[in-house]
C-alpha positions in Angstrom: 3.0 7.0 -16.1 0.1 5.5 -14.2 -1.0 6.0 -11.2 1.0 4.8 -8.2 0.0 1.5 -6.9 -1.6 1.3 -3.5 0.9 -0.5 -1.8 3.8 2.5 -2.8 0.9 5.0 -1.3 1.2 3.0 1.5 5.4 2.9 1.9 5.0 6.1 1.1 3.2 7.1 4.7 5.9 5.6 6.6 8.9 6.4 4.5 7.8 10.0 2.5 7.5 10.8 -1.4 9.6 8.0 -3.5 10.0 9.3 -7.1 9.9 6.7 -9.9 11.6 6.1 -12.6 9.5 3.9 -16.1 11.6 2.1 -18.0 10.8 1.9 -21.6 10.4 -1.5 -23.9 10.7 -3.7 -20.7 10.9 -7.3 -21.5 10.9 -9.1 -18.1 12.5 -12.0 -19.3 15.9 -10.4 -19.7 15.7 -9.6 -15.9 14.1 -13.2 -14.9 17.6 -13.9 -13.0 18.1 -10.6 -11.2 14.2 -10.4 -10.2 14.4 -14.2 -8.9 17.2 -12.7 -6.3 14.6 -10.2 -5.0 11.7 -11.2 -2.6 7.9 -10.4 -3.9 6.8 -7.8 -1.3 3.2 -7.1 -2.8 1.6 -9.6 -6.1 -2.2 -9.6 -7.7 -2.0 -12.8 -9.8 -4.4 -15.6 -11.0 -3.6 -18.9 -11.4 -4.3 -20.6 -14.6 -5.5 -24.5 -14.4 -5.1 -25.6 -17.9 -1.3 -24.2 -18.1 -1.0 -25.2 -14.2 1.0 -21.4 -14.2 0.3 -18.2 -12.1 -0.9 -15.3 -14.5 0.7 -12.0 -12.8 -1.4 -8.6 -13.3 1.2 -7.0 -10.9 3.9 -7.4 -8.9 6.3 -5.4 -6.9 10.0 -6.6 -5.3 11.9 -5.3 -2.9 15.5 -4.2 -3.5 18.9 -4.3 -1.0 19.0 -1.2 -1.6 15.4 -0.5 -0.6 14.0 0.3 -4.1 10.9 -0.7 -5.2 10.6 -2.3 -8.8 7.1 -2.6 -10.1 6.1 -4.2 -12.9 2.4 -4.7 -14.2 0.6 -7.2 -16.9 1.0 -4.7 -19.8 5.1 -5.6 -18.9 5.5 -1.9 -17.7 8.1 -1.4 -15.2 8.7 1.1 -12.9 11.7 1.7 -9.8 10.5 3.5 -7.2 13.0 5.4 -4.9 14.0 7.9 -2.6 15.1 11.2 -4.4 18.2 10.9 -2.1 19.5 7.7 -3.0 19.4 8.8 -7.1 23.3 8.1 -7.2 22.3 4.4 -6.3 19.3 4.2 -8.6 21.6 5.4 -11.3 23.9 2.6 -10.1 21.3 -0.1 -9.6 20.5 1.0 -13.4 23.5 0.3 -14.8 24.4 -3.2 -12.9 20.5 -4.1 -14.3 21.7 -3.3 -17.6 24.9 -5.2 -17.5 23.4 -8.5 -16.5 20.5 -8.8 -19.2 23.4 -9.0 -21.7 
């Protein structure tokens, strides 16, 4: 695991220590539907003029349930949380998996 991206640093003044979870072999694609749902809170992205398409290097969305998912241009992708809300994450986790079926 990395280091944590500025902008979690930054949650993390208001809201305290989130804990993160990396989630192995992570092909975005199978998650395009879920992470459309979610609103970009934080991006770094270039866009490319001959295929007219933004080029993400990282991006993080915001959860209902106030988790952070980060993912970065070497596809790794990472849920940020509270330590108190892991009965959720597990939950989250499992709805996530469900869908990309």
């Amino acid at each position: 695991m990395g280091n944590k991206p500025e902008y979690i640093l930054d949650i993390e003044k208001t809201e305290g220590i989130l804990s993160v979870v990396e989630f192995s072999h992570f092909d975005e694609t199978k998650y395009e539907q879920t992470l459309k749902k979610m609103p970009i809170v934080y991006g770094n992205s270039m866009y490319d003029v001959n295929t007219k398409k933004l080029m993400w290097d990282e991006k993080i969305f915001k959860t209902a349930q106030s988790f952070y998912i980060y993912i970065n241009g070497a596809n790794n992708f990472y849920i940020y949380y509270k330590p108190t809300m892991l009965d959720e994450l597990k939950f989250f986790i499992n709805q996530l998996n469900k869908e990309k079926k």
